[in-house]
N, CA, C and O atoms as a printed pandas DataFrame, in Angstrom:
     atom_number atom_name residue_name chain_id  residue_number  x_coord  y_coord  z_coord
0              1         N          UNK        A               1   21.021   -1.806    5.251
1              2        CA          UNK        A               1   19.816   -2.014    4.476
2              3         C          UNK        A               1   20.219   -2.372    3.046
3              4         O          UNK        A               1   20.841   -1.555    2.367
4              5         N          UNK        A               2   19.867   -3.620    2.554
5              6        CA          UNK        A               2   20.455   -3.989    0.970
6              7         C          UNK        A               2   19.383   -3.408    0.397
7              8         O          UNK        A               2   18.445   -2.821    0.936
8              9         N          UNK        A               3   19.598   -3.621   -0.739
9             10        CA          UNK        A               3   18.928   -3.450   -2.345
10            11         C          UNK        A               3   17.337   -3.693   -1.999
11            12         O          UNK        A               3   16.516   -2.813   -1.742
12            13         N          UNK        A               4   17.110   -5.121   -2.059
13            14        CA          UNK        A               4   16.156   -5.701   -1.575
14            15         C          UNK        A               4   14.831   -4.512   -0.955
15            16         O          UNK        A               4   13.803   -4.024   -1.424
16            17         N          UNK        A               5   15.467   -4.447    0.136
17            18        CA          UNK        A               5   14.734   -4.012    1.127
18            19         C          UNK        A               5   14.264   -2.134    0.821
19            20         O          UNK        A               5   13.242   -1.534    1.154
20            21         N          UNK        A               6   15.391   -1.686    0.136
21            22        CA          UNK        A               6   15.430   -0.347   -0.126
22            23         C          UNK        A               6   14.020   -0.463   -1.309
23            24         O          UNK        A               6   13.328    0.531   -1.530
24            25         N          UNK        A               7   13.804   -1.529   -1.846
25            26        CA          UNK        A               7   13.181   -1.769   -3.128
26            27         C          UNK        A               7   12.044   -1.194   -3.221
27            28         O          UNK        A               7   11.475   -0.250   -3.769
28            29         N          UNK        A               8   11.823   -2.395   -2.234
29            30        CA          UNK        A               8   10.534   -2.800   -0.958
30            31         C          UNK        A               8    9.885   -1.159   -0.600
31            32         O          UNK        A               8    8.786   -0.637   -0.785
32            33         N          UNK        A               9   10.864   -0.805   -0.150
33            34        CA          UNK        A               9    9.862    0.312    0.324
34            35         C          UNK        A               9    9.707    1.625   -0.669
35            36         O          UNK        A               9    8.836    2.493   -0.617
36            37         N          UNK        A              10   10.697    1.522   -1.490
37            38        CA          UNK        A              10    9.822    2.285   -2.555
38            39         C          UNK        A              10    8.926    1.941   -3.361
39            40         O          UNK        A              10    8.574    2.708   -4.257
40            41         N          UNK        A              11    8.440    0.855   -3.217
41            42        CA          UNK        A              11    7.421    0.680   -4.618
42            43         C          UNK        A              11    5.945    0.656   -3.266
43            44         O          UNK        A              11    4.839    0.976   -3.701
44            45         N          UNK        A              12    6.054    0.284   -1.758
45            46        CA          UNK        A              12    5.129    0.608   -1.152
46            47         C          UNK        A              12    4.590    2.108   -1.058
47            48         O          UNK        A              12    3.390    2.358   -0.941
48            49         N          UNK        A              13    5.353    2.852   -1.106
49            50        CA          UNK        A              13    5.360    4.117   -1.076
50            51         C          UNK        A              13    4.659    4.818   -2.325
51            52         O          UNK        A              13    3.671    5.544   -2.223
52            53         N          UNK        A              14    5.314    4.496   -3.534
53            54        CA          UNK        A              14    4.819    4.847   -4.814
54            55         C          UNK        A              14    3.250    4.003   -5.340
55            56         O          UNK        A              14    2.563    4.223   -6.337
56            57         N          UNK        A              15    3.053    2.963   -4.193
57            58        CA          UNK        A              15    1.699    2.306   -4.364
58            59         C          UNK        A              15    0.673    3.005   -3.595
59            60         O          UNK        A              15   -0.426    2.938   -4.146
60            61         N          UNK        A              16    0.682    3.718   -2.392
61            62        CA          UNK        A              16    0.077    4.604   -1.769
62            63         C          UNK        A              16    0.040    5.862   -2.535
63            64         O          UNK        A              16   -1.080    6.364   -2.633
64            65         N          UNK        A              17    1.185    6.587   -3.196
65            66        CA          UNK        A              17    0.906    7.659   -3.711
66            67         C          UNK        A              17    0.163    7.948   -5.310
67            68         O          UNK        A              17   -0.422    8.975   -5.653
68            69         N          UNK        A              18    0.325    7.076   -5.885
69            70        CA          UNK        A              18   -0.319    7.035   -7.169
70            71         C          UNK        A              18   -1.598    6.087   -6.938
71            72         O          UNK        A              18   -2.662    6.682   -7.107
72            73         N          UNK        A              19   -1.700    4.812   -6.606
73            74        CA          UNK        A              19   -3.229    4.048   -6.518
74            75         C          UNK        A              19   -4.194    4.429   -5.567
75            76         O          UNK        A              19   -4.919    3.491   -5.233
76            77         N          UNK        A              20   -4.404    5.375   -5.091
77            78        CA          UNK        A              20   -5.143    5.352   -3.827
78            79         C          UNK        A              20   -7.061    5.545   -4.333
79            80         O          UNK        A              20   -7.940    5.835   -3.521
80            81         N          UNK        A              21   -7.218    5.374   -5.340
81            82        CA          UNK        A              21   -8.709    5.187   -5.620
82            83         C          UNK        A              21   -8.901    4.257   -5.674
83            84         O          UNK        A              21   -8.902    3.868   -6.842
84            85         N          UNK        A              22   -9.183    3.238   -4.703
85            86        CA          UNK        A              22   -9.674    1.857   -3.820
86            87         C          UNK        A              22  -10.872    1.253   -5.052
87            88         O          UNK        A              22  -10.906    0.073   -5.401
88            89         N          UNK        A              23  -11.648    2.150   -5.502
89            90        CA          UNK        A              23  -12.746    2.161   -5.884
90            91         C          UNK        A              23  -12.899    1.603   -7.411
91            92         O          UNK        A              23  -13.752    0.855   -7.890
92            93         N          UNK        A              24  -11.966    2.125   -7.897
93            94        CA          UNK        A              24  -11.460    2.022   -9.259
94            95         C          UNK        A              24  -10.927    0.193   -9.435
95            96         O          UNK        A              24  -10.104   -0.124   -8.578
96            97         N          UNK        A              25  -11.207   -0.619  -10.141
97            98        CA          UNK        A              25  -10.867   -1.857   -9.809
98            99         C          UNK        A              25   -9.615   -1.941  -10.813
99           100         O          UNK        A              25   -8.974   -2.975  -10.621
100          101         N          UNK        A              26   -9.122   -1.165  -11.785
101          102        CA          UNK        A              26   -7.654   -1.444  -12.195
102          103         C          UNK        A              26   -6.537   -0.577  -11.547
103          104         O          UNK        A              26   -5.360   -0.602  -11.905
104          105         N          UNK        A              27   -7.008    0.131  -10.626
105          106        CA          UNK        A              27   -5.793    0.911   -9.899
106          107         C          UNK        A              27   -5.900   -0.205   -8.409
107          108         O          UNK        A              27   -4.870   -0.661   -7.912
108          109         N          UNK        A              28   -7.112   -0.482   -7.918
109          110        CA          UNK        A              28   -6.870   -1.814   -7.118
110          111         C          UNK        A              28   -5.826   -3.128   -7.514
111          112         O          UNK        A              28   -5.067   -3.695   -6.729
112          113         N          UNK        A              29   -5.969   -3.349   -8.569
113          114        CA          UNK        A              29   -5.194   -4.456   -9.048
114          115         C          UNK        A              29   -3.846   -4.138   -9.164
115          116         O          UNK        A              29   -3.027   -4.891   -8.638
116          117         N          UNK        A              30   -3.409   -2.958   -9.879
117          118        CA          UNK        A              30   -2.028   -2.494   -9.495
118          119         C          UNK        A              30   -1.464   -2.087   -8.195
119          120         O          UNK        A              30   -0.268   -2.211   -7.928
120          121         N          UNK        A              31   -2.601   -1.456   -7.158
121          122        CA          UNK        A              31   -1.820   -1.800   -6.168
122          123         C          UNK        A              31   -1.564   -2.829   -5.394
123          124         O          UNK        A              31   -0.846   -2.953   -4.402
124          125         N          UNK        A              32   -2.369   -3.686   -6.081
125          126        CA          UNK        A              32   -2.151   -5.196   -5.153
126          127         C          UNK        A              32   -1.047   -5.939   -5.708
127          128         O          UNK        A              32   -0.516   -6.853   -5.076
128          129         N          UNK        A              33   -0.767   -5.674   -6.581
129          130        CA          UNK        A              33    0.362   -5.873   -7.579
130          131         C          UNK        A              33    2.042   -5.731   -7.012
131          132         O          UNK        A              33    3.068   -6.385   -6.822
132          133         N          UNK        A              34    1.427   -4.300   -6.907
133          134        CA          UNK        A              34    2.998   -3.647   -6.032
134          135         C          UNK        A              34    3.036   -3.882   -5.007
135          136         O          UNK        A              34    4.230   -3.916   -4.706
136          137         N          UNK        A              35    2.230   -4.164   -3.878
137          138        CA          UNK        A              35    2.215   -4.853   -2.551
138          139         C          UNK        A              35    2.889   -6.513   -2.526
139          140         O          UNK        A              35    3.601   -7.101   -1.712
140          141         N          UNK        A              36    2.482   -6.773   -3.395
141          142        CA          UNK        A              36    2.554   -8.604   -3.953
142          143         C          UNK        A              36    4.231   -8.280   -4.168
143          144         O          UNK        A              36    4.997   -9.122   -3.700
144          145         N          UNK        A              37    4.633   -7.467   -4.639
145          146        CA          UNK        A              37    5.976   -7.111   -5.407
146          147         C          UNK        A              37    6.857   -6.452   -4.350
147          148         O          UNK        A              37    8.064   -6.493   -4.584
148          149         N          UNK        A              38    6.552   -5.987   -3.482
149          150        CA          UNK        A              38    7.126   -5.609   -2.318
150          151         C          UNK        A              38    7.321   -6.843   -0.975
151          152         O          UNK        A              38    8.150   -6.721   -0.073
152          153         N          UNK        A              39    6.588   -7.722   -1.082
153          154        CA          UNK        A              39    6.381   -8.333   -0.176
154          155         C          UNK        A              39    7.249   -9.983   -0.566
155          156         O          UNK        A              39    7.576  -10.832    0.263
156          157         N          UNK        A              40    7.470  -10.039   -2.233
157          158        CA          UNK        A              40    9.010  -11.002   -2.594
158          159         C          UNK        A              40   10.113  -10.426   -2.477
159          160         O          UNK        A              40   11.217  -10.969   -2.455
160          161         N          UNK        A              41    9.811   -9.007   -2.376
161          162        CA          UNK        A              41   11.712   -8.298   -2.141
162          163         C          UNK        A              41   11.676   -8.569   -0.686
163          164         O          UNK        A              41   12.660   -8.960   -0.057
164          165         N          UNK        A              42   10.646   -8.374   -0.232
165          166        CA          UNK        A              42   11.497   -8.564    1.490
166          167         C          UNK        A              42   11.613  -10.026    1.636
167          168         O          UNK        A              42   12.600  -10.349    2.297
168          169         N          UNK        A              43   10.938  -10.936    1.240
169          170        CA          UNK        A              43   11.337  -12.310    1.453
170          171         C          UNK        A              43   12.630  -12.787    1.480
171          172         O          UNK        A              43   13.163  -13.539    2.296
172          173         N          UNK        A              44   13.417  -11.842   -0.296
173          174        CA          UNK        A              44   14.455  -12.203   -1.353
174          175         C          UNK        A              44   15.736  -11.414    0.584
175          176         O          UNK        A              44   16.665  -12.026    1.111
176          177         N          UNK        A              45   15.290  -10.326    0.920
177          178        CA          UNK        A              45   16.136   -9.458    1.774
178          179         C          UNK        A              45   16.443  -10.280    2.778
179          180         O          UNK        A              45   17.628  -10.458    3.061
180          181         N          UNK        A              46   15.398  -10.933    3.503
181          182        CA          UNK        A              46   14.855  -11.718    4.504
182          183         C          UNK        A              46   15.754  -13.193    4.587
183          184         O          UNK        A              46   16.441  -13.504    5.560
184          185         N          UNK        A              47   15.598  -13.975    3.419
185          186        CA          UNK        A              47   16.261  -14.902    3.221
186          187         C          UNK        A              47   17.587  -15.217    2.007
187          188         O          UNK        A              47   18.349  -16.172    1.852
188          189         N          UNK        A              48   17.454  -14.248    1.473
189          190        CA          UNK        A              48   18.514  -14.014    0.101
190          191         C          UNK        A              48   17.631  -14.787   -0.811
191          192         O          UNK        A              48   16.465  -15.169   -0.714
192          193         N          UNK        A              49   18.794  -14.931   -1.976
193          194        CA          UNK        A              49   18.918  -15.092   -3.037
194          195         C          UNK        A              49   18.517  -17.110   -3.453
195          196         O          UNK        A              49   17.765  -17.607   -4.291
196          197         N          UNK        A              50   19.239  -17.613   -2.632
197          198        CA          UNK        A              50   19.755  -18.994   -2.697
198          199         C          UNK        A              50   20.710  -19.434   -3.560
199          200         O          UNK        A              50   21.923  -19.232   -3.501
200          201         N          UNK        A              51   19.806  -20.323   -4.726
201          202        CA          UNK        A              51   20.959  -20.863   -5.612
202          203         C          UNK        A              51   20.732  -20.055   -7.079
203          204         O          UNK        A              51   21.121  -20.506   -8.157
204          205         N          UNK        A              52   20.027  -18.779   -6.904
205          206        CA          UNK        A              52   19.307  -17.897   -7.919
206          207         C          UNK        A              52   20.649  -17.036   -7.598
207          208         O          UNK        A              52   20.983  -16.601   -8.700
208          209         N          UNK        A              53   21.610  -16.564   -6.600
209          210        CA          UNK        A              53   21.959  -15.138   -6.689
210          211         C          UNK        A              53   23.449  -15.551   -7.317
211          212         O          UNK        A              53   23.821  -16.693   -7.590
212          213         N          UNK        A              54   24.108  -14.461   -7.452
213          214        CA          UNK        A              54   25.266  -14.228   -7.710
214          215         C          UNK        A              54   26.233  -14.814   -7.157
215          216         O          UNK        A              54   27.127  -15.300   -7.849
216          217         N          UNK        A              55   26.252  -14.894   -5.665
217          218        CA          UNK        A              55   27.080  -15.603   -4.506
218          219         C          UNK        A              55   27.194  -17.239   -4.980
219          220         O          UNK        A              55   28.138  -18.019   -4.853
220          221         N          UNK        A              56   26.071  -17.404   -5.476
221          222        CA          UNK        A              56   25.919  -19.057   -5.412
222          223         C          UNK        A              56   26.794  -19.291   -6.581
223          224         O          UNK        A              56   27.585  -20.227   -6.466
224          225         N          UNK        A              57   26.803  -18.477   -7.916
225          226        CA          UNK        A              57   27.120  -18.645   -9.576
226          227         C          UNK        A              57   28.504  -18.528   -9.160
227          228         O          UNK        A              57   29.284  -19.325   -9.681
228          229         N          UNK        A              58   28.966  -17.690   -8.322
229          230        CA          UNK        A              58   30.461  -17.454   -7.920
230          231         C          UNK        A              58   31.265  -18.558   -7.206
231          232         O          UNK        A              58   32.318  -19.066   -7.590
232          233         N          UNK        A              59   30.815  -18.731   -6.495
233          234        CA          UNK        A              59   30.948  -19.974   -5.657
234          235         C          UNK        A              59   31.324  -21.466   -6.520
235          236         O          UNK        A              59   32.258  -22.250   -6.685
236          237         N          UNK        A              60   29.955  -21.253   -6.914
237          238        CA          UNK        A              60   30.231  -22.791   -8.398
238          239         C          UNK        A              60   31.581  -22.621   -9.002
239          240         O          UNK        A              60   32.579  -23.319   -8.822
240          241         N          UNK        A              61   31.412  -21.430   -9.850
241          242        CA          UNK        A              61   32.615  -21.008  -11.241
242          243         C          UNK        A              61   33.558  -21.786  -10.027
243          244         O          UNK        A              61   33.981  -22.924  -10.228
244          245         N          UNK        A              62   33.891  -20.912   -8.511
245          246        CA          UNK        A              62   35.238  -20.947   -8.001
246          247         C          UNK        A              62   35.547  -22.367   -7.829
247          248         O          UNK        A              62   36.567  -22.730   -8.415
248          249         N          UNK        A              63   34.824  -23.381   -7.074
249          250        CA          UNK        A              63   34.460  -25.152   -7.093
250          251         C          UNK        A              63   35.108  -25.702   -8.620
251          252         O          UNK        A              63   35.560  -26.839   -8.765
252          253         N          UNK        A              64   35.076  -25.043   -9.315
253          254        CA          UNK        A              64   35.500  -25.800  -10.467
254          255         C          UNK        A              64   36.273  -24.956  -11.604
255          256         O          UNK        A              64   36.103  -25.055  -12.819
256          257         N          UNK        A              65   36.937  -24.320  -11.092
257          258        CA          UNK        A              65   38.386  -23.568  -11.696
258          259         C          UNK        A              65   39.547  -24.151  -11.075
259          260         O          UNK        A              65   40.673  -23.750  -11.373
C-alpha cells in the first residue's frame, strides 16, 4: 500500500468523523472537498505520478549526465 493510497483513506475517514452534519452547507462543502481530495490520491496510486513524480525528474537528470 503506497503513500497515495494510505492518504486516501485517511482523509475519508477524518471526513466522516468531523463533517457529518449533512445539513450544515459549509461542513457539506468540506466534506465534498475531502472526498474530491481522496479520490486524486487514488487516481495519483492507481496510475502514478507520470511526468510530475520523482521517477520521471530522475530518469531525465540520469538521460543527460
Amino acid at each position: 500500500m503506497n503513500a497515495a493510497t494510505q492518504l486516501a483513506m485517511f482523509i475519508v475517514v477524518t471526513a466522516f468523523v468531523f463533517y457529518v452534519q449533512f445539513a450544515d452547507p459549509n461542513q457539506m462543502t468540506h466534506f465534498l472537498k475531502n472526498i474530491a481530495i481522496a479520490g486524486g490520491l487514488l487516481q495519483v496510486a492507481v496510475y502514478g505520478a507520470g511526468g510530475l513524480g520523482l521517477d520521471a525528474l530522475r530518469s531525465l537528470r540520469s538521460q543527460t549526465a
